[in-house]
N, CA and C of each residue as an Amber inpcrd file, in Angstrom:
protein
   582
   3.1040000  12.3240000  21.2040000   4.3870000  12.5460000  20.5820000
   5.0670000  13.7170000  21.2800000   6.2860000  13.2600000  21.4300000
   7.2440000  14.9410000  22.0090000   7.3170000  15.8610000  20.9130000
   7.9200000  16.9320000  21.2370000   8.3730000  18.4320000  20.1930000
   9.4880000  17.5250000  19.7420000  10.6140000  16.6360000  20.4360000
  11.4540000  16.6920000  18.8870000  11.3810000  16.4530000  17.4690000
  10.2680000  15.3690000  17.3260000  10.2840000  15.4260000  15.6620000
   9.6780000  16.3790000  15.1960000   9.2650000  16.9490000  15.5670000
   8.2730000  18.3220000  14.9230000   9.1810000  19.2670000  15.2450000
  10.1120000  19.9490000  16.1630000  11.6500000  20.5640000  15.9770000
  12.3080000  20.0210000  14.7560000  12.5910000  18.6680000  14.7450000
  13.5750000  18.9840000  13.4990000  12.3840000  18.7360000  12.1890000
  11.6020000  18.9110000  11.9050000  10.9690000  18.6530000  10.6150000
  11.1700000  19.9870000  10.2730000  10.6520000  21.1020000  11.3610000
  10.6510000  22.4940000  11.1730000  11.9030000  22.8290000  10.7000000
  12.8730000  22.3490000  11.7080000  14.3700000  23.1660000  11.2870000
  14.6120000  22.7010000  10.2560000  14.2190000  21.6240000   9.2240000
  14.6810000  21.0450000   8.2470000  14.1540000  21.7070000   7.0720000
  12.7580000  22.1950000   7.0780000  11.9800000  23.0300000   6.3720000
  12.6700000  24.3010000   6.2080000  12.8030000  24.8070000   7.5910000
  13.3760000  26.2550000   7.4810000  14.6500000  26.3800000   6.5940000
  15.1210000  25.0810000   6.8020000  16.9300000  25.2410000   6.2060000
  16.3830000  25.1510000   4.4250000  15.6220000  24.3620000   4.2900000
  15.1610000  24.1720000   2.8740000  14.9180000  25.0530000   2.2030000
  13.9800000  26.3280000   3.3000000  13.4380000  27.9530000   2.5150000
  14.9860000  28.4400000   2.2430000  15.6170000  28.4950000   3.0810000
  16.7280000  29.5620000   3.6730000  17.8050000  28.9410000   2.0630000
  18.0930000  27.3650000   1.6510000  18.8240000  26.9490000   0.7090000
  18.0970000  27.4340000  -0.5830000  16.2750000  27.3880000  -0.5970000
  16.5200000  27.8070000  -1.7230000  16.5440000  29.1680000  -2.3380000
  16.2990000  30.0200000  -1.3210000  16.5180000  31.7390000  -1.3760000
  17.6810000  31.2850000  -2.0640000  18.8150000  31.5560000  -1.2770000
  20.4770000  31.8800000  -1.9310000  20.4430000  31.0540000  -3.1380000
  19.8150000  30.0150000  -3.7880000  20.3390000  29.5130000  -4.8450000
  19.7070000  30.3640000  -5.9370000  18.4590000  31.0890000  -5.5710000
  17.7490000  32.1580000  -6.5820000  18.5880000  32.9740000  -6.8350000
  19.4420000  33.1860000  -6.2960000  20.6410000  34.4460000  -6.1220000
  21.5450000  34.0910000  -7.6860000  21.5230000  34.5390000  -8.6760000
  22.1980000  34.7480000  -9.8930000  23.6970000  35.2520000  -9.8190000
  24.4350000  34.4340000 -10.4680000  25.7750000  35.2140000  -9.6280000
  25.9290000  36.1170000 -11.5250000  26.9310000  37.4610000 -11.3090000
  26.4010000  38.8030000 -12.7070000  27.3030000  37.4520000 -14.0380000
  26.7690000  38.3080000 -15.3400000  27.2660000  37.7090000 -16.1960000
  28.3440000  38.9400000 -16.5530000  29.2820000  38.9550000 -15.9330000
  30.3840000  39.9350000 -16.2310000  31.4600000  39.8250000 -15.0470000
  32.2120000  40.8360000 -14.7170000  32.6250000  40.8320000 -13.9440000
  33.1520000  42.6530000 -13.4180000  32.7970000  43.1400000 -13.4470000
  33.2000000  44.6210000 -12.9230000  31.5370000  44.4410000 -12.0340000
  31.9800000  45.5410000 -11.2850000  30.9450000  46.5400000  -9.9840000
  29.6730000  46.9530000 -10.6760000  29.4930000  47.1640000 -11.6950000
  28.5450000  47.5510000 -12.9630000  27.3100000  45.7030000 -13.1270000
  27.7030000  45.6710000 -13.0820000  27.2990000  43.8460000 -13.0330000
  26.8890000  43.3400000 -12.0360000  27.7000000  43.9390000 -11.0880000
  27.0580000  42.8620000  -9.2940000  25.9780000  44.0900000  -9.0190000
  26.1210000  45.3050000  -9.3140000  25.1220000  46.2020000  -8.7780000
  23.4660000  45.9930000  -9.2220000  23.9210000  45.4040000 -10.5100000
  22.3590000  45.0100000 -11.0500000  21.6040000  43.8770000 -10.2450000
  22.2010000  42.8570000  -9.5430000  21.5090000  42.2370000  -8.5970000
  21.2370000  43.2130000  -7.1760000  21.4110000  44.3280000  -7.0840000
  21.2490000  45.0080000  -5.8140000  19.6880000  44.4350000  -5.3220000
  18.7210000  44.8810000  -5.8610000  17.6120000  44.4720000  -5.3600000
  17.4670000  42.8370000  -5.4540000  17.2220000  42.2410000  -5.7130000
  17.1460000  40.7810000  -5.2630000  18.4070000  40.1640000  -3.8920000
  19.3380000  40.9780000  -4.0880000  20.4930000  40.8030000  -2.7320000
  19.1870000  41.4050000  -1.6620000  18.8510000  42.2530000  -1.3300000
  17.9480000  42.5210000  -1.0140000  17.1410000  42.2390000  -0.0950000
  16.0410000  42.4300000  -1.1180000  15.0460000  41.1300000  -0.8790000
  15.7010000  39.5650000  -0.5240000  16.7350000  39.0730000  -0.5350000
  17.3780000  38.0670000   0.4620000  17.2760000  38.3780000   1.3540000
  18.4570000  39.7470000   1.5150000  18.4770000  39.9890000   3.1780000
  17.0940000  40.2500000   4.2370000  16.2680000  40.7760000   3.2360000
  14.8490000  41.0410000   4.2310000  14.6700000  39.8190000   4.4210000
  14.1800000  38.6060000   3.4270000  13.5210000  37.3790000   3.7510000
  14.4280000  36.4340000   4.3890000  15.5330000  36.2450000   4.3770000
  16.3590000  35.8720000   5.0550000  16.3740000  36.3960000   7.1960000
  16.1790000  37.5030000   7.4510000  16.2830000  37.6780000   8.1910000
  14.4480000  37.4600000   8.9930000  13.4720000  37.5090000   8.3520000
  12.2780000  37.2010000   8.2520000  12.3300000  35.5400000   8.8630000
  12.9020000  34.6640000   8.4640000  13.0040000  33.3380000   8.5790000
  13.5550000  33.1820000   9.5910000  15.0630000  34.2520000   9.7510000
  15.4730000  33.8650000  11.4040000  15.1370000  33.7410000  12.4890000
  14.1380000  35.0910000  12.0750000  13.1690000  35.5610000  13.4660000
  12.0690000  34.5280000  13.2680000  11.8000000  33.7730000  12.6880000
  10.5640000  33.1570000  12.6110000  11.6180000  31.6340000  13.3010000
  12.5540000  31.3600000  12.7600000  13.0900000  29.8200000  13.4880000
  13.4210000  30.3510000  14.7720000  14.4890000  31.3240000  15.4700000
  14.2820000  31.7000000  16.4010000  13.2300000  31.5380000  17.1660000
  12.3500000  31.8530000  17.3070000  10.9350000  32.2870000  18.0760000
  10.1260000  30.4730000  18.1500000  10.2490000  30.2450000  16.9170000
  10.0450000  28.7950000  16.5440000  10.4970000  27.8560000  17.8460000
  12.0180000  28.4420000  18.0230000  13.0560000  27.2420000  18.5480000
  11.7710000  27.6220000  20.3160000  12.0630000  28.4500000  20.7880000
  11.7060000  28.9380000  21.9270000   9.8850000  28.6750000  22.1390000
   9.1030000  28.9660000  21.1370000   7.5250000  28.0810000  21.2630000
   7.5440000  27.0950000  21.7310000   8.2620000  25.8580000  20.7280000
   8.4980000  24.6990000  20.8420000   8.9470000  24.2410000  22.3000000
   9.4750000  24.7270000  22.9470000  10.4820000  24.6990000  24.0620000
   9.2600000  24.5830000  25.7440000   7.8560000  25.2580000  25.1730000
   6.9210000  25.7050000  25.8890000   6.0900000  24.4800000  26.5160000
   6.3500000  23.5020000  25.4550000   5.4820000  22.4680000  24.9870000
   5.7110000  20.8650000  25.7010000   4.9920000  20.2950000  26.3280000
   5.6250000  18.7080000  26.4330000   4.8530000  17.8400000  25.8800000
   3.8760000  17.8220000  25.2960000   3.2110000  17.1930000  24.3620000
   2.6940000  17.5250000  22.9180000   2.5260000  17.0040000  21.7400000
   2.4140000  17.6370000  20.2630000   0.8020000  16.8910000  19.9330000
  -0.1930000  17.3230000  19.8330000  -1.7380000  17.4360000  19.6690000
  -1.5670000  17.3870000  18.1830000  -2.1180000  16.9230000  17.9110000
  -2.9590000  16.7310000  16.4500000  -3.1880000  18.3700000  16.0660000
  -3.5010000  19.2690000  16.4480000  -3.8580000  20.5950000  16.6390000
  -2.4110000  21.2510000  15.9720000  -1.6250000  21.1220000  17.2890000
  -0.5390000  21.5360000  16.8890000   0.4330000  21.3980000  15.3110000
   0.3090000  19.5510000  15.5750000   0.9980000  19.7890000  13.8670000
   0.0100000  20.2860000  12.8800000  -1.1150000  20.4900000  13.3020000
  -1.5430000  20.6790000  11.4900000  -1.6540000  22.5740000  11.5720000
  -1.2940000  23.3130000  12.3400000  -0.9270000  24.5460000  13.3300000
   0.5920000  25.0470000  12.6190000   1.4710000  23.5290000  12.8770000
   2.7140000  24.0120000  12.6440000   2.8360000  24.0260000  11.0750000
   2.3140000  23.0560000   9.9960000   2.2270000  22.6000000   8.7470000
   1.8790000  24.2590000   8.3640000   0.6440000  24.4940000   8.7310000
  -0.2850000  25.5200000   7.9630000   1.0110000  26.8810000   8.2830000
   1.7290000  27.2700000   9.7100000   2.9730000  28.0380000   9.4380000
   3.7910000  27.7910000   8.4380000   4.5610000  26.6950000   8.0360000
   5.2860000  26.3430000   7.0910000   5.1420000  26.8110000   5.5680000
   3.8060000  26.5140000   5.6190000   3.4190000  26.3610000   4.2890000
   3.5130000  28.4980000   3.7960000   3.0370000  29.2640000   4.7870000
   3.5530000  30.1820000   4.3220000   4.8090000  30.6100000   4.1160000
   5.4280000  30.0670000   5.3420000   7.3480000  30.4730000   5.2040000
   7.2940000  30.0170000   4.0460000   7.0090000  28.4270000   3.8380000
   7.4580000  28.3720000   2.1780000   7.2600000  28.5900000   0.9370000
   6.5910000  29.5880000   0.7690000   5.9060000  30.5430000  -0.1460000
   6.8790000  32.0230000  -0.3630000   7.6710000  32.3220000   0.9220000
   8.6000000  33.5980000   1.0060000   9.2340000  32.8680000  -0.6860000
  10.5810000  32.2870000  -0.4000000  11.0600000  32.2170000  -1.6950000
  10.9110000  32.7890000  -3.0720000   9.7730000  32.0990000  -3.3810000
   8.8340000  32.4190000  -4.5960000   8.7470000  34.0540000  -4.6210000
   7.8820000  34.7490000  -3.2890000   7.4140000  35.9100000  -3.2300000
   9.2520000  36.8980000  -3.1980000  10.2810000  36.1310000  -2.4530000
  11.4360000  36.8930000  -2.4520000  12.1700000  37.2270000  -3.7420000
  11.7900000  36.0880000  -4.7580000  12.0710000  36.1780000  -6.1040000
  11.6160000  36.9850000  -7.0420000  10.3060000  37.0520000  -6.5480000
   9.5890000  38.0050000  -7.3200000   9.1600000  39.3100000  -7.0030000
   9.6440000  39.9080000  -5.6910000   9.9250000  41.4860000  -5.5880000
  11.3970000  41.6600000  -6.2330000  12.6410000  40.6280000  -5.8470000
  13.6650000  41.2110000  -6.1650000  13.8900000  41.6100000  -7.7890000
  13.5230000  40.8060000  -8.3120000  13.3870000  40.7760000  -9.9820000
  12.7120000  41.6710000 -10.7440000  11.4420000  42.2400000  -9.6410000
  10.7980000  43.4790000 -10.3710000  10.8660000  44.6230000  -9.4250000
  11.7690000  44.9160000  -8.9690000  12.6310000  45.7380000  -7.9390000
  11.6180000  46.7590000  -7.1700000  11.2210000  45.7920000  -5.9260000
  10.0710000  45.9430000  -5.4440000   8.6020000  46.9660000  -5.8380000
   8.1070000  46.0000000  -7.6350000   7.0910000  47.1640000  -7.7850000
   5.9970000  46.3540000  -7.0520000   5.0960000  47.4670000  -7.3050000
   3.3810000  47.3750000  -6.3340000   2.5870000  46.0710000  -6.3220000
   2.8260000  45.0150000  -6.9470000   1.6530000  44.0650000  -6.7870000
   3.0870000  42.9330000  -6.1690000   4.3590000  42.6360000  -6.5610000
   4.8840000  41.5320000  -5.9810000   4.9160000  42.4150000  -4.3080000
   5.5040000  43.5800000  -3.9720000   5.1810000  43.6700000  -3.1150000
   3.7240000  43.9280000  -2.0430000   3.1080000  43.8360000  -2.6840000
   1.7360000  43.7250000  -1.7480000   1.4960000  42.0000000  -2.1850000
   1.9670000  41.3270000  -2.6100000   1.7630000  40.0200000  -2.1380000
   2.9130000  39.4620000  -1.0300000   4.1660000  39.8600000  -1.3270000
   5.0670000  39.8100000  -0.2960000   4.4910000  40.2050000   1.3250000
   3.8510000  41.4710000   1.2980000   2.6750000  41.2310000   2.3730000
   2.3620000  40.7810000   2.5890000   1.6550000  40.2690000   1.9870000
   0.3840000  39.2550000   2.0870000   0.9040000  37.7400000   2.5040000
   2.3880000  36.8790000   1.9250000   2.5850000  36.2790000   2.5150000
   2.7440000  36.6050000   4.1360000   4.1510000  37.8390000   4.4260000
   4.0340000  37.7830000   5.7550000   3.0730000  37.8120000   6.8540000
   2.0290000  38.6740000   6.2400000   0.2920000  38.7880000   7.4640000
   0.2400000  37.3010000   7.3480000  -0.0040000  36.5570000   6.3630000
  -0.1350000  35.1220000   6.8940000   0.6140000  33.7730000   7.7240000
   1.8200000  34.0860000   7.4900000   2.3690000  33.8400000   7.9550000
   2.4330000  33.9470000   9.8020000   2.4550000  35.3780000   9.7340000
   1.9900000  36.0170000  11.3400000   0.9620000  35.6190000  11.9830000
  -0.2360000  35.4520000  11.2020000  -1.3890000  34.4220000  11.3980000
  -0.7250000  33.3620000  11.7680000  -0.4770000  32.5480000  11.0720000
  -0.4590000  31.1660000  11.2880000   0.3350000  30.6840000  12.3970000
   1.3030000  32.1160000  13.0020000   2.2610000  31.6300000  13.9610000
   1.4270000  31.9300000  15.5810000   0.3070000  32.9430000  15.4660000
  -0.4760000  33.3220000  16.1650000  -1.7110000  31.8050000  16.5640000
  -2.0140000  31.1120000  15.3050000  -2.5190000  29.6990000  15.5250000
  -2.1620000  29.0840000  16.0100000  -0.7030000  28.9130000  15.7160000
   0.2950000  27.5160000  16.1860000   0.2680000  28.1880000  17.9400000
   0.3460000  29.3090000  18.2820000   0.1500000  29.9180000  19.9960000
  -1.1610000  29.3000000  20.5170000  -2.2110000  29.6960000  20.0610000
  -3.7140000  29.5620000  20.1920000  -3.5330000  28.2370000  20.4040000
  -3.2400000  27.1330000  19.3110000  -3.2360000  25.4310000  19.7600000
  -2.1030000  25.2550000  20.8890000  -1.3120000  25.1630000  20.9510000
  -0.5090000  24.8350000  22.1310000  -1.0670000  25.2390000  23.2410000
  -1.9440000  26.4890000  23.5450000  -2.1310000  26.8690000  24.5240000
  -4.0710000  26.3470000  24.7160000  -4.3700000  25.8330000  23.8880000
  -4.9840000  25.6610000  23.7910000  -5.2750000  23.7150000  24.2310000
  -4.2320000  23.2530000  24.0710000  -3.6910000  21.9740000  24.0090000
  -2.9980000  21.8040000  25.6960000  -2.6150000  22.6260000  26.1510000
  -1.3700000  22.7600000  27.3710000  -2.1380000  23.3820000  28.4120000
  -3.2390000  24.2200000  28.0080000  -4.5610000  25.3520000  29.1180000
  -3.9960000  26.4560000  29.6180000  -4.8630000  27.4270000  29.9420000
  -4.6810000  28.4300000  30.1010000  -3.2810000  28.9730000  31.3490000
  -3.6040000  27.5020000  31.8940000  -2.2750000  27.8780000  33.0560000
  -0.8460000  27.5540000  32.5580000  -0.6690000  27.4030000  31.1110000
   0.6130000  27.3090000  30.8310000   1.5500000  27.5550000  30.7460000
   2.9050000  27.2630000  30.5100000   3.7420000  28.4350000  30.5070000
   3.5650000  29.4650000  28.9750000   3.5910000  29.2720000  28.0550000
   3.1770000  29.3090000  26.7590000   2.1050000  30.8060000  27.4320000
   0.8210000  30.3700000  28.0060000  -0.2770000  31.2780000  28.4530000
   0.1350000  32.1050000  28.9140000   0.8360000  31.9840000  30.1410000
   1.5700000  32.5130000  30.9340000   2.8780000  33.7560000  30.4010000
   3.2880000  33.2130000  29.6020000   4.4270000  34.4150000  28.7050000
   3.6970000  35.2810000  28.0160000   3.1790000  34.8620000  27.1570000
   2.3320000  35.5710000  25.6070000   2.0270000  37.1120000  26.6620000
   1.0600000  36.7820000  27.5700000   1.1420000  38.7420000  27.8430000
   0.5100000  39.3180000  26.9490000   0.4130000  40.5170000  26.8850000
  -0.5270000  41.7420000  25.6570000  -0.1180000  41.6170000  24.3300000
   0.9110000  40.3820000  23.9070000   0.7880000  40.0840000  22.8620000
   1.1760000  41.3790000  22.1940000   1.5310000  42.7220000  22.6600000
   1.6720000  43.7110000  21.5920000   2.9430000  44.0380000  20.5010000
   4.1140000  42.9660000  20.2470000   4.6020000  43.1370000  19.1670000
   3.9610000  42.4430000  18.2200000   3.3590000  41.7860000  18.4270000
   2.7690000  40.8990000  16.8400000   1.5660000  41.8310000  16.8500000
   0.3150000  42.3170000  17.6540000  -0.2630000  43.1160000  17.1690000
  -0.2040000  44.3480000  16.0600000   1.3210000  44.7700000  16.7740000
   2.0490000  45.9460000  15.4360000   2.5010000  45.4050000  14.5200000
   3.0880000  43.7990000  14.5840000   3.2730000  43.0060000  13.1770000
   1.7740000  43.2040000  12.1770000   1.4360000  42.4400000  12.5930000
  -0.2420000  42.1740000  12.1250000  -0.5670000  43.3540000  11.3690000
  -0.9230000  44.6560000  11.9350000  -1.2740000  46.0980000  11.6730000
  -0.4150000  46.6750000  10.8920000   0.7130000  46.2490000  10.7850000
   1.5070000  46.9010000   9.9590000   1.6230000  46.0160000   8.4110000
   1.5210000  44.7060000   8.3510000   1.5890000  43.6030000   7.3460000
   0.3380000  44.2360000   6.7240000  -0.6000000  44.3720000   7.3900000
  -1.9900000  44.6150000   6.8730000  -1.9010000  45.9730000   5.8780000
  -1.3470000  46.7030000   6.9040000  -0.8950000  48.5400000   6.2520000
   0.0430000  48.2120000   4.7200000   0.3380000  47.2340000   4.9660000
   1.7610000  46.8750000   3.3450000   0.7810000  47.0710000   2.2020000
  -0.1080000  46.0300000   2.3100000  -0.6260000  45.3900000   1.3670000
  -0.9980000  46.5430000   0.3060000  -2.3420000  47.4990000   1.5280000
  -2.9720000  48.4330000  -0.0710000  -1.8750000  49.5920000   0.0530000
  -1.0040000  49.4820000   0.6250000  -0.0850000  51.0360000   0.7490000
   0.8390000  50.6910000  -0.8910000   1.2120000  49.5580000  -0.3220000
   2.0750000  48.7760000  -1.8580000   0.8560000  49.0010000  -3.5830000
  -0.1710000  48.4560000  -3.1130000  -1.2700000  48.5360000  -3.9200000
  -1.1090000  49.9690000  -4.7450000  -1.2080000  51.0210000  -3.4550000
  -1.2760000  52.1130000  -4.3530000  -0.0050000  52.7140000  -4.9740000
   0.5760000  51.8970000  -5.2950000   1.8740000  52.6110000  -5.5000000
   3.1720000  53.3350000  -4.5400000   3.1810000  52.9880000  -3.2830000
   3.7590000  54.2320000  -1.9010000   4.4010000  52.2150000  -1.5370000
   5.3570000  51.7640000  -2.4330000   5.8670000  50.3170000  -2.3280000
   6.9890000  51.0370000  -1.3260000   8.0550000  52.2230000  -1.3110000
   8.7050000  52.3170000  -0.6750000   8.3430000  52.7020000   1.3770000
   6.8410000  52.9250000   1.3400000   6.5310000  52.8720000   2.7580000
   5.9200000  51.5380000   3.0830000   5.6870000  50.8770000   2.0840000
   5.2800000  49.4790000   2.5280000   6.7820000  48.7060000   3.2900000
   7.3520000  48.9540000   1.9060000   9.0660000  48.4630000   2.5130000
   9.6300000  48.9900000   4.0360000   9.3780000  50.0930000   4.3910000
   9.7560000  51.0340000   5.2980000   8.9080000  49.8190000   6.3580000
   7.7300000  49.7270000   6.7190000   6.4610000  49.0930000   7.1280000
   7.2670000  47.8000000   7.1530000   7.8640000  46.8980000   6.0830000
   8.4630000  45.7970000   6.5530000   9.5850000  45.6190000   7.2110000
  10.3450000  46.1890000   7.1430000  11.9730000  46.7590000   7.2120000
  11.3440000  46.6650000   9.0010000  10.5430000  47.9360000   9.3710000
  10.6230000  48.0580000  10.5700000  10.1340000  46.8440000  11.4710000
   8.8870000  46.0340000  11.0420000   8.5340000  45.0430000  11.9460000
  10.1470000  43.6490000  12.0080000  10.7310000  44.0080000  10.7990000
  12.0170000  42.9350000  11.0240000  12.4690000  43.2050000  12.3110000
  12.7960000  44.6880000  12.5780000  14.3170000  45.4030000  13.4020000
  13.0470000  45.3950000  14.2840000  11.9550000  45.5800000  14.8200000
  11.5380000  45.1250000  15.9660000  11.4720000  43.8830000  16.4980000
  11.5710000  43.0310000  15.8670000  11.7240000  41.4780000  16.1190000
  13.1350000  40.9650000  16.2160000  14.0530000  41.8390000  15.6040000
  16.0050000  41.1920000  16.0940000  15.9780000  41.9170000  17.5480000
  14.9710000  43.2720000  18.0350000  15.3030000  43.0090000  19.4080000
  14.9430000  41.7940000  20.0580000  15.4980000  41.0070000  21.2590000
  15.0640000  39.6620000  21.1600000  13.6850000  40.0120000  22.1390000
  12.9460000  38.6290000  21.9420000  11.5460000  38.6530000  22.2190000
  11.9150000  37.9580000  23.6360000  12.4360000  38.1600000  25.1020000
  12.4100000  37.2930000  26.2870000  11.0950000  36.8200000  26.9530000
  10.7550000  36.8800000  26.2540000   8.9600000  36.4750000  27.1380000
   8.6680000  35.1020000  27.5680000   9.0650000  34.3740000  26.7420000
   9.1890000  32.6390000  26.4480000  10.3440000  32.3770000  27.4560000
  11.3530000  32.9410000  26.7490000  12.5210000  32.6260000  27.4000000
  12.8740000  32.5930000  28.6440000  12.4420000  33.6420000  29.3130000
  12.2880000  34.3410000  30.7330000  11.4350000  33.1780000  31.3360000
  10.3500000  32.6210000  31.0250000   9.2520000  31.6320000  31.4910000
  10.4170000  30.4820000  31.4090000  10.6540000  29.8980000  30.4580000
  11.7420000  28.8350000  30.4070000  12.9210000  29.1350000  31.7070000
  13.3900000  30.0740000  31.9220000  14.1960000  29.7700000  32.4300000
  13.5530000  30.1350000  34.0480000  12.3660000  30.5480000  34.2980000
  11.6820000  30.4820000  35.5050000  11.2970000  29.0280000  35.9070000
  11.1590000  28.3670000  34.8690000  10.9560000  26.7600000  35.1810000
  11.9330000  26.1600000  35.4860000  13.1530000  26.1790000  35.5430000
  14.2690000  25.4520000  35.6960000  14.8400000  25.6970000  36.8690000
């Protein structure tokens, strides 16, 4: 099988997380500044998980791109990613609502480390599927922004645990804004092939 049906199943998934975030979004029962401010935290927690998803379809679009054949490996690689993206929602609902206290956010962790996992799998099978001389192989390199993902998702969890939810946040906040710098590693390989 090629990457396109497994491109759009993904992008179709992703659009699905991304529709049902904003519909969690409560619009105030009033109408003055006093009213919209009380959704501040769940606006929020959108914008983090929202931008969480970009960087994850982003990066998504460009994996995919690596690839000319889809392994049995791979989809059940790409499924097991999904299945955490689609768990954000739930977890985005439930920091914003209890305005990020200690246990929704150390599970909010806990989705993203898995998540990061699973996108680290879906690498491992393709390259694993495609061999070491791939382009895929060939880009990845020292791998060291997802290492500081990883290490830092990990750092959320008991930092949130103990109560210190605002350096966990700090801890998520930052692996986002290291990931909107863009990642050319893939890209750069892609366009060395052409």
């Amino acid at each position: 099988m090629g990457r396109g049906r497994l491109e759009a199943f993904s992008d179709g998934v992703l659009a699905i997380i991304i529709t049902i975030m904003v519909l969690e979004l409560k619009v105030p029962h009033g109408e003055n500044w006093a009213d919209l401010t009380e959704l501040f935290p769940q606006f929020i927690s959108y914008i983090l998980s929202f931008i969480y998803i970009g960087i994850y379809w982003n990066n998504h679009h460009h994996l995919l791109h690596t690839i000319d054949h889809v392994s049995a490996g791979i989809l059940w690689a790409n499924l097991h990613l999904l299945f955490w993206l689609s768990l954000l929602p739930f977890n985005t609902g439930w920091i914003g609502e209890n305005h990020f206290a200690a246990l929704p956010m150390a599970v909010y962790s806990f989705n993203l480390l898995m998540a990061a996992l699973a996108y680290q799998i879906l690498e491992i099978q393709i390259i694993k599927s495609h061999g070491k001389e791939s382009m895929l192989a060939k880009a990845i390199g020292t791998n060291i922004k997802e290492r500081l993902s990883l290490a830092a998702y990990a750092s959320a969890i008991p930092l949130a645990l103990l109560d210190y939810t605002w350096l966990s946040g700090v801890l998520l906040i930052g692996v986002a804004l290291m990931w909107l710098v863009p990642d050319r590693r893939i890209e750069k390989k892609i366009g060395d092939k052409k």
